[in-house]
C-alpha positions in Angstrom: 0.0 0.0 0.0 2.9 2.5 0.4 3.2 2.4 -3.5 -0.9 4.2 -3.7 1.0 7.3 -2.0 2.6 7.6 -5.3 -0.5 7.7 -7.6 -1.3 10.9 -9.2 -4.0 12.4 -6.8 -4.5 15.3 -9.2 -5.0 13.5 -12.4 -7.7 11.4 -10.0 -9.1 14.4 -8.6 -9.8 16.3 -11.9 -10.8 12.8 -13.4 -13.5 12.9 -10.6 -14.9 16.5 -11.2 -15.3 16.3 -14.7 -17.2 12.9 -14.6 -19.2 15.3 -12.9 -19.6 17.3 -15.0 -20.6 15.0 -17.6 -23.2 14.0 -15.6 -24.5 17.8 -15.3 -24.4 18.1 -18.9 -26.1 14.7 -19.5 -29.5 16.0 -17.4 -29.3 19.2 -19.1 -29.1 17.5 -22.7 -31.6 15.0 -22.2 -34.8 16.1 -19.9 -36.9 17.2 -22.7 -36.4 14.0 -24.6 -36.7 11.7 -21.6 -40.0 14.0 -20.4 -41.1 12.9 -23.5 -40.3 9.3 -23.7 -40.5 8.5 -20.1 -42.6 11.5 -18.4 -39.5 11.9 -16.3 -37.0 14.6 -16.9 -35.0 13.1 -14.4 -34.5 9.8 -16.1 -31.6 9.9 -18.2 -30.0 11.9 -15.3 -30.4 9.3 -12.6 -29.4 6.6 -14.5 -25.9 8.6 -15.7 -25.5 9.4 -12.1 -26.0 5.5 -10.8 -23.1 4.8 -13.7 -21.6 7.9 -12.8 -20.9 6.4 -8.8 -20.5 2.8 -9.8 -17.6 3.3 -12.3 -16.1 6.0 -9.4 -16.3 2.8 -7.5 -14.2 0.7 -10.4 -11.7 3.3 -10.9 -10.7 3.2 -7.0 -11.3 -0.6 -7.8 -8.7 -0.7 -10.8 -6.5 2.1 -9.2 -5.7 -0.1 -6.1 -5.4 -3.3 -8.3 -1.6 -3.8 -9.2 -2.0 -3.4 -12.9 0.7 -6.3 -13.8 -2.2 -8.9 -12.7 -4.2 -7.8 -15.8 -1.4 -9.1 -18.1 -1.3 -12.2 -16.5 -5.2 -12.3 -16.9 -5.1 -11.4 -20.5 -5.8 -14.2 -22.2 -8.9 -14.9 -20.0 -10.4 -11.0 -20.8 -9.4 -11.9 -24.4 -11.9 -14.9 -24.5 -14.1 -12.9 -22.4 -14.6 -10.6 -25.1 -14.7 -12.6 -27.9 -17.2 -15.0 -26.2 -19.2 -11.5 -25.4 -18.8 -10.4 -29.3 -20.5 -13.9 -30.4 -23.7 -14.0 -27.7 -24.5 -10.2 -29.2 -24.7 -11.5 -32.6 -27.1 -14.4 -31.5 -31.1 -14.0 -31.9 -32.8 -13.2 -28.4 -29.6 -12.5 -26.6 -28.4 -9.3 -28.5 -30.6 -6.2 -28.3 -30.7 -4.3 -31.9 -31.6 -0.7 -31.7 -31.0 1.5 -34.8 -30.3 -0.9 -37.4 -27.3 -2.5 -35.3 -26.7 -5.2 -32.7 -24.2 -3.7 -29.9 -26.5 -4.5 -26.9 -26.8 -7.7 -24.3 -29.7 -6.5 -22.0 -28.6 -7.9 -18.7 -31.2 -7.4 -15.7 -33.0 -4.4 -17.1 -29.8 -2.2 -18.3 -27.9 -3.1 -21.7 -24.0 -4.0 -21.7 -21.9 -3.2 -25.0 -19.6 -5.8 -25.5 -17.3 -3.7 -27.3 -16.8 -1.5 -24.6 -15.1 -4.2 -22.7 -13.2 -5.1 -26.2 -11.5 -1.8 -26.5 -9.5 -2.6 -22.9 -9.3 -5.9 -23.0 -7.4 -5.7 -26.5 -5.2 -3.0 -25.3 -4.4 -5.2 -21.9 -3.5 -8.1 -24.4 -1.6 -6.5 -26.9 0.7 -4.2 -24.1 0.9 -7.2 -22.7 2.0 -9.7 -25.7 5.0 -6.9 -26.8 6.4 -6.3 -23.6 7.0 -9.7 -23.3 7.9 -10.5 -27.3 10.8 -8.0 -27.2 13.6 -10.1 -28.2 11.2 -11.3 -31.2 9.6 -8.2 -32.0 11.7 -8.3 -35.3 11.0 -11.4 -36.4 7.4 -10.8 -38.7 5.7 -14.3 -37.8 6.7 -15.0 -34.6 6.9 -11.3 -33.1 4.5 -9.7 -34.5 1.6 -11.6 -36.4 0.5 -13.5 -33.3 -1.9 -10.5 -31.4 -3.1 -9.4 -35.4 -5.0 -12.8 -35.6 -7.3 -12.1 -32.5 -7.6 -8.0 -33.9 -8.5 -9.4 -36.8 -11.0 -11.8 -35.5 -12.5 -8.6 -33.2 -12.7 -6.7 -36.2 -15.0 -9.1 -38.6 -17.0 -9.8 -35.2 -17.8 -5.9 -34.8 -18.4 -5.4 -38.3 -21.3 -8.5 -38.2 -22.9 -5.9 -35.7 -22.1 -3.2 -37.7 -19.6 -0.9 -36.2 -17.2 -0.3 -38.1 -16.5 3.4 -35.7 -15.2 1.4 -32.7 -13.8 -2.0 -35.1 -11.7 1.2 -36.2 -10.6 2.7 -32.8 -9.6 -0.8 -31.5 -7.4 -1.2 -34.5 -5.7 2.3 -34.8 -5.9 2.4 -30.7 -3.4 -1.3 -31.2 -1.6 0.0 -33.9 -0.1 2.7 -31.5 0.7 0.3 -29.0 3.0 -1.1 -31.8 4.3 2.0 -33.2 6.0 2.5 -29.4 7.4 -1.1 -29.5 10.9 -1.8 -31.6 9.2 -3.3 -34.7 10.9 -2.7 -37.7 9.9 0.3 -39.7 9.1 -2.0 -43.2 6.6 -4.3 -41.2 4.9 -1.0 -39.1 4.7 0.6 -42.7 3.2 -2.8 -43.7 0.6 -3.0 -41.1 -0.5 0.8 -41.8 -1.3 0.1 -45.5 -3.2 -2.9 -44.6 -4.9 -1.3 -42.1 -5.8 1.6 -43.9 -7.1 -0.4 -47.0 -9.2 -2.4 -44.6 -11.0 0.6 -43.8 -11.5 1.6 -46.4 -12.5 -1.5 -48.5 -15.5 -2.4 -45.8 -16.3 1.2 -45.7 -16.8 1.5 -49.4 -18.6 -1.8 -49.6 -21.6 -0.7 -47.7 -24.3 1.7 -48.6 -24.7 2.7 -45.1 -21.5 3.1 -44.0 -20.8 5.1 -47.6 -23.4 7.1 -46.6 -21.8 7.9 -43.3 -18.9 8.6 -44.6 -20.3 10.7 -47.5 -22.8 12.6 -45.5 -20.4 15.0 -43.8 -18.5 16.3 -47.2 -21.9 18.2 -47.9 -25.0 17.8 -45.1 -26.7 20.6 -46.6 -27.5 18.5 -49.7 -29.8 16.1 -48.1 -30.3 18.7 -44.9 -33.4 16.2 -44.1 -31.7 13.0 -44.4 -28.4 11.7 -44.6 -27.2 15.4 -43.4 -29.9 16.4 -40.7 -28.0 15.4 -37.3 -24.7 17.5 -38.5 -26.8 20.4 -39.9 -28.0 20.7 -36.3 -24.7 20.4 -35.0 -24.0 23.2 -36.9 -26.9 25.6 -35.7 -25.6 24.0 -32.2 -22.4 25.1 -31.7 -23.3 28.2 -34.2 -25.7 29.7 -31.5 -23.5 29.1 -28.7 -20.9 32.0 -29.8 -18.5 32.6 -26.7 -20.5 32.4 -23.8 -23.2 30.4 -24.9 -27.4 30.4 -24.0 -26.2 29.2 -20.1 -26.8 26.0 -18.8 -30.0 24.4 -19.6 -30.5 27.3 -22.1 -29.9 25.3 -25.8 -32.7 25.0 -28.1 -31.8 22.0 -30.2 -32.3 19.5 -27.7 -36.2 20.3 -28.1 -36.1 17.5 -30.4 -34.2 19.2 -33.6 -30.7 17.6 -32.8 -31.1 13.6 -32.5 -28.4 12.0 -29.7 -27.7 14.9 -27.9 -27.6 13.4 -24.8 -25.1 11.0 -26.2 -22.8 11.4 -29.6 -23.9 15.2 -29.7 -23.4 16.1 -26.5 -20.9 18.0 -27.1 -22.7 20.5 -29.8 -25.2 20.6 -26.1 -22.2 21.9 -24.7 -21.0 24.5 -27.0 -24.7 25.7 -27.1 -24.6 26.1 -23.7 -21.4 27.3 -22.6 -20.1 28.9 -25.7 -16.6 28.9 -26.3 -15.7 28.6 -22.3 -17.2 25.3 -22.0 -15.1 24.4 -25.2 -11.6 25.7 -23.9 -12.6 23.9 -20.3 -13.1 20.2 -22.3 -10.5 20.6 -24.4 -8.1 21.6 -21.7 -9.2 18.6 -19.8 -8.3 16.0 -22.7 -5.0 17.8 -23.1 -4.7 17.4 -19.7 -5.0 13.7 -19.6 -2.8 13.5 -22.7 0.5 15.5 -20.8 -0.5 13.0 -17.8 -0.6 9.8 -19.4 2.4 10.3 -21.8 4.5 11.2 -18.3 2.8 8.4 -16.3 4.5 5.9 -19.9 7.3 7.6 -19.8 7.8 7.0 -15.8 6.4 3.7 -15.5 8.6 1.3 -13.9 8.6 -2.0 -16.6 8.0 -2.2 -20.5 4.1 -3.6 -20.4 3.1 -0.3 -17.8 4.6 1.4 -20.2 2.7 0.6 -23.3 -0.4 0.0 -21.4 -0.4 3.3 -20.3 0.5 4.7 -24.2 -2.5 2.9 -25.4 -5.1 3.9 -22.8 -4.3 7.4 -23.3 -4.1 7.4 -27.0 -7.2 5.5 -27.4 -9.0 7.9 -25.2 -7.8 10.9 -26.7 -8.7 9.3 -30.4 -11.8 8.5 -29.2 -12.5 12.2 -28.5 -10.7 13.5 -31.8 -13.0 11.0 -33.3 -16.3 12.2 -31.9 -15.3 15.9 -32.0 -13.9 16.0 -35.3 -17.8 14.5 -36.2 -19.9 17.4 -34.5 -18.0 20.1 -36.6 -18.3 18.1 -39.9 -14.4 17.2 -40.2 -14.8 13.7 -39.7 -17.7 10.6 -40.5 -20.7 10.5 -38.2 -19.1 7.2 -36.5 -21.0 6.6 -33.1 -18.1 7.0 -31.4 -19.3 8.8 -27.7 -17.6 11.2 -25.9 -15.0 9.8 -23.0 -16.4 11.0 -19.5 -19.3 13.2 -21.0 -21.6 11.2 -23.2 -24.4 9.4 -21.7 -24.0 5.3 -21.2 -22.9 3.2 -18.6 -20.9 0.8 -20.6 -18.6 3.6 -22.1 -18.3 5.0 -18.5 -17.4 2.2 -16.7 -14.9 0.7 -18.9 -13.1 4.2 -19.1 -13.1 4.9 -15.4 -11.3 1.2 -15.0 -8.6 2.2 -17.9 -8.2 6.0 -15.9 -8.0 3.7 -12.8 -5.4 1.4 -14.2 -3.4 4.3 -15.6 -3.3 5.9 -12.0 -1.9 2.2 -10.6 1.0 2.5 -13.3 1.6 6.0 -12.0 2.5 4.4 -8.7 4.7 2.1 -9.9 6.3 5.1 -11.2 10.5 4.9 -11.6 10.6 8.5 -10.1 
């Protein structure tokens, strides 16, 4: 226990308030929708704020945890998810809500496998190259080995479909790998692959086309394809600096679908104007500083890239879904860390911030 004196206490502590935050700006998004769908304003609120104290609970949870036990435990959470990825695809056990499969309802609230896939995968791969370091130039025995089961992950979440996170799992692994001693030729390899996956099952789909297409232009089908980032738009374009104040945004009325959710942030910027945009992205610039020092510091090779792919794929994960609101990137799905509304994302992201605090105290400094 003398090793917890040594955890970050103010990447914990601002960690903490702005999961709080999130939780403020989940009520304010979504009352008028769940008045409307539940005849509770409250409902979308309480539940955030039950996930909201129950992942607190998991990060203190993970944070005490000695984070070299999850590599010794990686195969297990590899299974784990894999067996998870299967039972969603199976009639009557996964839940499908807009045109995809991502749910298992267990008593009365709904998991999302691929939640648990994004750490697991990250556990297993940090895991894998810190201990393949003496082989990491040697293609087949190295290297290949961890791409089978991302591969495997990938054609499971695309069965589902979504692509968004089948994406973030494979870039967030790919920088996990960048940061180990493979040689340049087989990293440059890997890219192009990766890259023309992407791009081959994202052409190959209408919808996903569509998606992708969508954002170029929203105005030209403003009341289809385009309507959720047209809204964005009128979002973050009536927030200005200060914003309408909390509570104060219009498009939640029902003109901006997911608000509570993948569109929170447009809520946000609506809101708070450019202040609540400088405080988020201060935040996630934050954690980035943090967990690059906490890699840099950590006391053996796994810590090191465990914490390098827990940051990254946090960070991506917000690049992703705020590159989205403003029409830069494709409408993917992808939530935002520690804001959006969901218990699934929350939890799974307070374990990874708890794990990267346990690495800080096994810091060499």
């Amino acid at each position: 226990m003398k090793r917890m004196r040594n955890i970050d206490l103010t990447l914990l502590m601002v960690l903490l308030l702005f999961v709080t935050f999130g939780v403020v700006m989940v009520y304010s998004a979504s009352y008028p929708y769940a008045y409307i769908q539940y005849d509770s304003a409250t409902y979308y609120f309480h539940r955030q704020l039950f996930w909201a104290f129950i992942s607190s609970l998991f990060l203190i949870g993970a944070m005490l945890l000695p984070y070299q036990i999850y590599g010794k435990l990686s195969p297990l959470l590899v299974l784990f998810t894999l067996a998870a990825l299967i039972l969603v695809l199976i009639p009557g056990v996964g839940v499908e809500r807009n045109f995809s499969t991502r749910w298992i309802a267990i008593g009365g609230f709904l998991f999302q496998p691929v939640e648990f896939a994004k750490l697991a995968m990250l556990i297993y791969f940090a895991y894998f190259y810190s201990r393949k370091e003496a082989y990491i130039g040697h293609f087949g025995k190295g290297v290949i080995p961890p791409l089978i089961i991302l591969a495997i992950i990938f054609g499971l979440l695309l069965k589902q479909p979504d692509l968004g996170s089948a994406t973030l799992i494979l870039f967030s692994c790919g920088i996990i790998l960048f940061f180990t001693k493979i040689r340049f030729r087989h990293l440059f390899l890997l890219g192009s692959v990766a890259v023309s996956i992407f791009i081959f099952f994202a052409m190959m789909s209408p919808y996903r086309l569509e998606r992708i297409t969508s954002f170029i232009d929203p105005f030209a089908d403003a009341q289809g394809s385009g309507y959720q980032l047209v809204n964005s738009y009128i979002s973050i374009h009536t927030g200005g600096i200060t914003g309408n104040g909390l509570g104060g945004s219009v498009q939640k009325l029902g003109y901006l679908p997911e608000a509570h959710t993948d569109f929170i942030m447009s809520i946000i910027t609506e809101e708070l104007g450019l202040f609540g945009v400088i405080a988020v992205l201060s935040f996630y610039f934050f954690l980035f500083v943090k967990g690059i020092r906490i890699a840099m510091q950590a006391s053996d090779e796994f810590g090191k890239l465990l914490a390098i792919g827990i940051t990254f794929q946090i960070i991506i994960q917000a690049f992703v879904n705020l590159g989205a609101i403003l029409g830069m990137l494709p409408i993917t799905g992808i939530t935002l860390p520690f804001i959006s509304y969901g218990g699934s994302s929350l939890i799974v992201t307070m374990v990874s911030a708890g794990i990267l605090l346990n690495i800080s105290a096994y810091s060499k400094l």
